[in-house]
Each structure stands twice: as C-alpha cells, then as structure tokens.
C-alpha positions in Angstrom: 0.0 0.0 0.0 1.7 3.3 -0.9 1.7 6.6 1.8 -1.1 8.2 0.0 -3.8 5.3 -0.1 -2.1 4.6 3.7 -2.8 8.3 5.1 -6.8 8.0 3.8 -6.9 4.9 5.5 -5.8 6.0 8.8 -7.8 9.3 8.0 -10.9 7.2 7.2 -10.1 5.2 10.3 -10.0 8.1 13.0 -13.3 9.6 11.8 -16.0 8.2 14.1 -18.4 7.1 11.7 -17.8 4.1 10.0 -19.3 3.8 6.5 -22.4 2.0 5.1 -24.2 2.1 2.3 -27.4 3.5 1.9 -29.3 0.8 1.6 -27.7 -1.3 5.3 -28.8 1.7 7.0 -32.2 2.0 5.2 -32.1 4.1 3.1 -33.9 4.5 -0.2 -31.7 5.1 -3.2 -34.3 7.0 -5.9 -35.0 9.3 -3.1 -31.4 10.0 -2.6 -31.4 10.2 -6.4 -33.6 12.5 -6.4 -31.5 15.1 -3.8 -28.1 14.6 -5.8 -30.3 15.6 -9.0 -32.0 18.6 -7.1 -28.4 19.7 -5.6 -26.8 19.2 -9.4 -29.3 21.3 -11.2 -28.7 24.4 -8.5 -25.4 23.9 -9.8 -25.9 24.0 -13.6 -28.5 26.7 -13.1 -25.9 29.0 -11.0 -27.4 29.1 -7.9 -23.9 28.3 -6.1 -20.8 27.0 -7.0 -20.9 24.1 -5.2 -22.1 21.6 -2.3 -21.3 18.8 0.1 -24.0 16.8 2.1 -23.4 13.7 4.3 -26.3 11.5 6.1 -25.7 9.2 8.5 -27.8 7.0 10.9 -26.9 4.8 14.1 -23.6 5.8 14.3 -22.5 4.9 10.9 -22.2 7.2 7.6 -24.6 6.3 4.7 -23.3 9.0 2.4 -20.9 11.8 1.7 -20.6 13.8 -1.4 -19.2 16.8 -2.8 -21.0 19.1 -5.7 -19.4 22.0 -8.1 -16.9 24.2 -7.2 -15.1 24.9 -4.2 -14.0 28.1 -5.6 -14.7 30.4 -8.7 -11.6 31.7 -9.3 -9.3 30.2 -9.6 -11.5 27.2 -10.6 -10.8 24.6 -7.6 -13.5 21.2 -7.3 -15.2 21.1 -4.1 -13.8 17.5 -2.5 -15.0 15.7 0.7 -12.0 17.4 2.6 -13.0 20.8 1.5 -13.8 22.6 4.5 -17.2 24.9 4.5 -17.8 28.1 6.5 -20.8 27.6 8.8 -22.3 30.9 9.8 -24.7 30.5 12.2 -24.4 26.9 12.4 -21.4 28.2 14.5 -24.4 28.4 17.0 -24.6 24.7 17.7 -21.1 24.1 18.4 -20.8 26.9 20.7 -23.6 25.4 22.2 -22.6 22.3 22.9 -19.6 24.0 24.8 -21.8 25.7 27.0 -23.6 22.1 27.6 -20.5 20.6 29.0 -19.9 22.8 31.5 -24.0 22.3 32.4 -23.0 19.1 32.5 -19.9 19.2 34.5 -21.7 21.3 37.2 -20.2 24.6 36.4 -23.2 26.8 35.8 -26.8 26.2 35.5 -29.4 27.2 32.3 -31.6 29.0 35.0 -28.2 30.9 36.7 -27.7 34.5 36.2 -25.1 35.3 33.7 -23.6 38.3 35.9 -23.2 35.7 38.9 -20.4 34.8 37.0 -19.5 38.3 35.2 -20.6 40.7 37.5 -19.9 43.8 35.0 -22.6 42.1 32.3 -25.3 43.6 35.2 -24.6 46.7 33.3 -28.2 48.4 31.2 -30.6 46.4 33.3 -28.9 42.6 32.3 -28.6 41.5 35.9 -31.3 39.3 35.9 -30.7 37.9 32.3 -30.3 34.1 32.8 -28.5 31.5 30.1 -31.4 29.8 29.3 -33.1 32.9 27.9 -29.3 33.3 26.0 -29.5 30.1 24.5 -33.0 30.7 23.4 -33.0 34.0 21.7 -34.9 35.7 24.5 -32.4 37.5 26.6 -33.5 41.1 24.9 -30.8 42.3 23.4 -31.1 40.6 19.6 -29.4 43.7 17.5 -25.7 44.1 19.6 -23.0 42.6 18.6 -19.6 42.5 19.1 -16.8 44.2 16.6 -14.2 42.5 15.0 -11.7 43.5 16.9 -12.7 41.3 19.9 -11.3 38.3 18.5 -8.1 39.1 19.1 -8.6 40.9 21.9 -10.8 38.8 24.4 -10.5 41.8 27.3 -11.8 43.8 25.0 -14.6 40.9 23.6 -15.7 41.4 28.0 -16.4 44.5 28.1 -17.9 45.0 24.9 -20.1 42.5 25.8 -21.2 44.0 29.3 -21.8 47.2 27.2 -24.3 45.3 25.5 -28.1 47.4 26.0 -31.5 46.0 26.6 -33.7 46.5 23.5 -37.0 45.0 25.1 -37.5 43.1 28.7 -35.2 39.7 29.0 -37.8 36.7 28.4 -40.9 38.9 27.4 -40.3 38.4 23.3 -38.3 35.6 21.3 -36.2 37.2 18.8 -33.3 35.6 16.8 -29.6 37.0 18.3 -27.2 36.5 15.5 -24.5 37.7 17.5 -24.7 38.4 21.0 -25.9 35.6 22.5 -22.8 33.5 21.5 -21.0 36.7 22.3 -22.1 36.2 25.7 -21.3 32.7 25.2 -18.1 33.2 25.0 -17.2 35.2 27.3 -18.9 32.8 30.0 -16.8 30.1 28.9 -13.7 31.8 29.3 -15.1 33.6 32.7 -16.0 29.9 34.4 -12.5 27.9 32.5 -9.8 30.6 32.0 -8.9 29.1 28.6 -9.9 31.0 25.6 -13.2 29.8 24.0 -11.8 28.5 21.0 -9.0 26.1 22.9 -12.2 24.9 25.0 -14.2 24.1 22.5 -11.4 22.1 20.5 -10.2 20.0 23.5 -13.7 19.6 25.2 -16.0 19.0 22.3 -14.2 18.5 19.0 -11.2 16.2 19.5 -13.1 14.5 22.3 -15.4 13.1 19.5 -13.0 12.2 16.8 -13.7 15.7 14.2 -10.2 17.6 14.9 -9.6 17.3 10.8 -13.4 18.4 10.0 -14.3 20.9 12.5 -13.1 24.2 13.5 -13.9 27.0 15.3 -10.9 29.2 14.9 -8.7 28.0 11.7 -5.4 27.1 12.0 -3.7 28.8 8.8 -2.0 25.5 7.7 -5.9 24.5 7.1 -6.7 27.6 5.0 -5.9 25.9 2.0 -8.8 23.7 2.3 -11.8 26.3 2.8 -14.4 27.1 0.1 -14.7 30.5 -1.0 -17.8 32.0 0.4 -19.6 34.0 -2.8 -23.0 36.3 -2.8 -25.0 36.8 -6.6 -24.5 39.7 -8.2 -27.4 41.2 -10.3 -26.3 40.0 -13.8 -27.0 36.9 -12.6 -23.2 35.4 -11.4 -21.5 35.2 -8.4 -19.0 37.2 -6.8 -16.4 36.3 -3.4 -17.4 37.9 -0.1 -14.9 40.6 0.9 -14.7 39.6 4.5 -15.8 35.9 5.5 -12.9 34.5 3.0 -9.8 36.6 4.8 -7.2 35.0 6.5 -8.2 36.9 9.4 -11.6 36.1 9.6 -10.8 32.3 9.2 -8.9 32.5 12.5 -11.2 34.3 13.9 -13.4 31.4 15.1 -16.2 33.9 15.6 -18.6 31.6 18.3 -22.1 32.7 16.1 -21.0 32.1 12.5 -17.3 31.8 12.0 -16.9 27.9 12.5 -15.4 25.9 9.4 -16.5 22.2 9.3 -16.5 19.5 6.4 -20.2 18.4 5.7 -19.7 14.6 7.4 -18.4 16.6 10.4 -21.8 18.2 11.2 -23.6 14.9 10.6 -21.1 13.2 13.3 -21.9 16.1 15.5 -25.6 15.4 14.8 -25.0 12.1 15.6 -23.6 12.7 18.7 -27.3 14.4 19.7 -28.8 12.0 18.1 -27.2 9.3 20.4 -27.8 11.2 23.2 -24.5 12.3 23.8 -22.6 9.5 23.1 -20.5 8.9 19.2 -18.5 6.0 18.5 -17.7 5.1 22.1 -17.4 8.5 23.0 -19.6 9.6 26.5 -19.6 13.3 26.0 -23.3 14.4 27.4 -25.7 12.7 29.3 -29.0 11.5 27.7 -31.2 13.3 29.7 -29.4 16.8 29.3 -29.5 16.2 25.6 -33.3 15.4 26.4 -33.7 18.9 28.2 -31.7 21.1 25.8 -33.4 19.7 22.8 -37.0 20.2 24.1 -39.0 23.1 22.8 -38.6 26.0 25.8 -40.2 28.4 23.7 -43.8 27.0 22.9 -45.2 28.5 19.6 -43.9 32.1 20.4 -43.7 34.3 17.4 -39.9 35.0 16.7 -39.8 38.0 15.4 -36.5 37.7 13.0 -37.7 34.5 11.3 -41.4 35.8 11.1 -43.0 32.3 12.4 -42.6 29.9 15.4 -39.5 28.5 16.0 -39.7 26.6 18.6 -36.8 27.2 20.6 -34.2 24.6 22.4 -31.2 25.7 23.9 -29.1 25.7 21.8 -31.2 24.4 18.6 -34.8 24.7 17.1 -37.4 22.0 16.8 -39.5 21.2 13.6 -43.0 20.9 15.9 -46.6 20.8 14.6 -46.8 24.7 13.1 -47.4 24.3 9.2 -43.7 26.6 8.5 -40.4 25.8 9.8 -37.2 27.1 8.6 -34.4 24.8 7.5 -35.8 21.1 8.9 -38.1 20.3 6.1 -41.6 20.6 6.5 -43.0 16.5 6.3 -39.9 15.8 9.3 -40.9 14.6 12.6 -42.3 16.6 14.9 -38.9 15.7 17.1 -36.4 16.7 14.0 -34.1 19.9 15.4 -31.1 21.4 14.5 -30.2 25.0 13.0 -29.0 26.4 10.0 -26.7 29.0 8.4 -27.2 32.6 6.4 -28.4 31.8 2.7 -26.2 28.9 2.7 -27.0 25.6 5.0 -28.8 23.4 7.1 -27.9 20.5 9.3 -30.3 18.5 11.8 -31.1 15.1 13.4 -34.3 13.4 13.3 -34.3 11.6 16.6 -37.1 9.1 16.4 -35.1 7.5 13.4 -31.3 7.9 14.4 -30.5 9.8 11.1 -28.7 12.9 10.8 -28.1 15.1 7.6 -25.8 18.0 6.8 -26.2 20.1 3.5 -23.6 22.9 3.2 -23.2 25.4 0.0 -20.4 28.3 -0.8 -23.3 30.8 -1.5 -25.2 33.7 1.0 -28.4 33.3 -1.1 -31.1 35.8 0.0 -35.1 35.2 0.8 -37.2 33.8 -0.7 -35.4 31.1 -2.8 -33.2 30.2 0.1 -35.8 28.9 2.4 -37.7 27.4 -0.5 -34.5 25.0 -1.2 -34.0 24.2 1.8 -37.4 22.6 2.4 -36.9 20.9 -1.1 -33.6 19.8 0.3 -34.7 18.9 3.5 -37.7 17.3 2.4 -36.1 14.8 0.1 -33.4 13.6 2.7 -36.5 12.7 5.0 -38.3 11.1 2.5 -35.3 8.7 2.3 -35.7 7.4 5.4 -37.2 4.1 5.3 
C-alpha cells in the first residue's frame, strides 16, 4: 500500500463514523437520487458553485458527497476534505460548549449570567439568565460584538457587558445572531480561564474524533482547504465575499457564524445528539441533558426575525406541529431539530429515526429562494428514510 492510499486509511479510520451504504442503513436510493439531482441542477442553473452533504444513521455514515466548485476563481472542485464556513451553524457548536460545563456542574441554564460576570449587570442585564441566551430571548437581539474582539478577548468582555436591553429579558423571542454567542463566549472563558476556542477544541471537538473536520478558529496551515464564500450579483453570477474568505476572519473562530466544518463533520456532531450524547464510544453528554436542551422552551412564540414559530431549544430549534419551519423540512418529525446558516446551509437530526443530515453550500443566497430550497432539500433527505 503506498503513503497516500495509507494516510486515507488511517484518515478514514480516525473519523467516528464508520461507512455503510445507503441501503444497510435504510435508506432509499431513488429518493437519494432525487437530492443529488436537485443539488446538481442548483449547480448547472448557477445558484452556487458548489455543495457537500453527508447522512448518516446509528452511528455509521450512509453518504458523503461533494458538488461543483469549491472556488470560482481560480476554478478549484469542491472534495470531501473541502472545508465549509458555517455561519450560524457556528451556534450549535458553541452550544454544545456551554452544555459541558452544564454538564460538568459549572453553571446552571436557570443561573444568572452576571453571577459569574458581574460587569454584564450593566443596562438592566442583571437578571438575564443563560437559558433565555441560548433561546434568543435575553432582549438584546441587535448588539454585537466588533471585530476587533477576536483578538482581543478583554476587549470581547467589556464589549459584551456594554451590551443594552432593547425589550425586557424573556418577554419576546427574537433571533440573536450575534450576542448571544458573544455572551457565550465570554462565559466560557469567565468559568474555564482558557480561551473559548481552545475549549471548544479539547472539550468537544477532538473528544469526538472531528479535529480534521471541525473548527472553530482555523489554523492557517488549514486555510488551503476552505471554500470560497460568494454572494449573486445582479447579472446573474456570483461574486467572493470581501470579509468571511480573509485570512483573518478564518482564524477568527467567531462563536455565532465563523466555525469551518467538512459536511460529514456536522452529521457526526448530529450524531452525537442523536445518540444522546454518546458517538462511537465516546460519552460526552448525558441522555437526559441532551433530552432537556433539545425540548422546545419556547412554545409556539412568534420570533420575530424569522417571522413564524420556532420553537426554541437551547441551543437548537425544533420542527413541531406549526405548518412553517425554517431549514428542517416541513413532512420531518415533529422531534427533527437542529439549525441552519445565512443563505447557505442546514444540518439536523431526526431523533425518532437515528438519522442525521448536513447540507452545506459556498453561496449567501437571500429570501425567498433560500428557504424554498432548503425545504426541497430537507424534504427529500426525509423522505429517504425508510
């Protein structure tokens, strides 16, 4: 066996999903079929340059395949070791951080955030508790941190305890794309003393076997591997993002949307839930805090960014029983969660069937065509599932 074919084995052999085909983990083929033809003709019409999805079920991966383009210019093929920025599905990862401390005893969901940073009492956020941060309902949904903060975690603090009440904590759900992991952040690093990013990788990602396909915070020798993040212009092409593909911002490892992951390595990580915090002989959460984190704490409250009911978790959203839901595919199981990323990506887990599916693109696509996909997407991976 020569090095090459020897370095994908022992690649193949650290990830913690062992494959399967389709059809041993029940899986129907035509509908599968039918979501690599979807996915090829987004291509061909110039929707996005290109795509990677992965499915998996009881512990095992079913599928993983790349689509298109990883970049435009140059003209690079996206491959399964192509590395895709996550936006907001940042969110779950950071998440999941925050769960291992729970876990571990370090802080509770209904604890006050300033027991353990007194200065984030500041503006009336005294009683603001990490359950309502995790949930979107912590009223502050339009602060954010500036970009300086990433280098500059003293700085990421304060700005943080700056942050100003825009409507009373727990009275309205509204989406925070950037201050609740903000504030994530900056509880990690008040209750460990290690910098988010280093807590994350030794707590969550290496624990469960994804150091090569999950990131939060790129290492520069990686940079190589990243699709190029693109938005369309009017004439109908697409044109490279000015700031997500910097150097700068890859190392960044913003906690709400700057995590970098391979498509297989959100499907693990969705496996992971779906086991109930266990992945390939890995014990990293209990079942029954997967069980309370995953539950809907938000009832059918109106969230006023995504204009419906999303059915909150901590950490995630649940499909439920309302007629729209963003991202999870409207025939899924009342029990399906997971969360998605700007104009580009989904991943979930339907738990009543063990399966978990990530879809990941290189485009920021805006409303409506973006939802409408991802339902079409969605909705053909569940309708795989035998």
């Amino acid at each position: 066996m020569n090095d090459m074919a020897s370095g994908k084995d022992a690649a193949q052999a650290a990830f913690p999903l062992q494959p399967a085909s389709p059809a041993e983990l029940g899986f129907d083929e035509a509908a599968l079929a039918r979501l690599r033809a979807l996915i090829r003709t987004h291509i061909e019409q110039g929707r996005y340059p290109g795509a990677q999805i992965a499915l998996a079920r009881h512990g095992r991966l079913a599928l993983q395949e790349s689509f298109g383009r990883a970049a435009v210019e140059p003209d690079v093929a996206a491959r399964d070791d192509t590395l895709w920025l996550l936006f907001s599905n940042t969110k779950v990862i950071t998440a999941v951080g925050v769960w291992v401390l729970v876990e571990e005893g370090a802080v509770r969901f209904s604890d006050r955030i300033a027991e353990y940073i007194p200065e984030f009492a500041r503006h009336g956020k005294g009683d603001i508790t990490l359950a309502q941060v995790l949930s979107h309902r912590a009223g502050y949904p339009s602060q954010g941190a500036s970009f300086e903060c990433w280098s500059d975690h003293e700085r990421l603090r304060r700005e943080v305890c700056d942050f100003t009440l825009e409507w009373t904590p727990g009275t309205r759900l509204q989406y925070h794309g950037k201050a609740a992991h903000a504030t994530c952040a900056v509880l990690i690093e008040a209750l460990t003393g290690v910098d988010y990013r280093d807590f994350m990788r030794r707590r969550v990602i290496e624990p469960l076997g994804l150091a090569r396909d999950m990131y939060v915070g790129l290492p520069d020798a990686e940079h190589g591997r990243c699709a190029i993040m693109h938005e369309p212009v009017a004439d109908g092409g697409v044109r490279a993002l000015a700031e997500e593909n910097t150097p700068a911002y890859r190392r960044a490892g913003i906690p709400s949307s700057g995590g970098f992951a391979t498509a297989r390595g959100m499907a693990a990580l969705y496996q992971m839930l779906a086991g109930y915090g266990r992945l390939n002989g890995c014990r990293l959460l209990s079942r029954r805090l997967i069980e309370f984190v995953t539950r809907n704490h938000t009832g059918d409250m109106y969230d006023h960014n995504m204009h419906m009911p999303m059915h909150r978790g901590l950490g995630v959203h649940v499909r439920g029983t309302t007629e729209t839901i963003r991202g999870l595919g409207s025939i899924a199981s009342p029990n399906t969660y997971g969360h998605g990323g700007v104009g580009s990506s989904y991943c979930w887990t339907d738990p009543d069937s063990g399966v978990s599916f990530a879809y990941v693109t290189n485009c920021r696509i805006p409303e409506p065509w973006h939802s409408r996909r991802l339902d079409l997407v969605a909705n053909l991976a569940h309708a795989a599932i035998e």
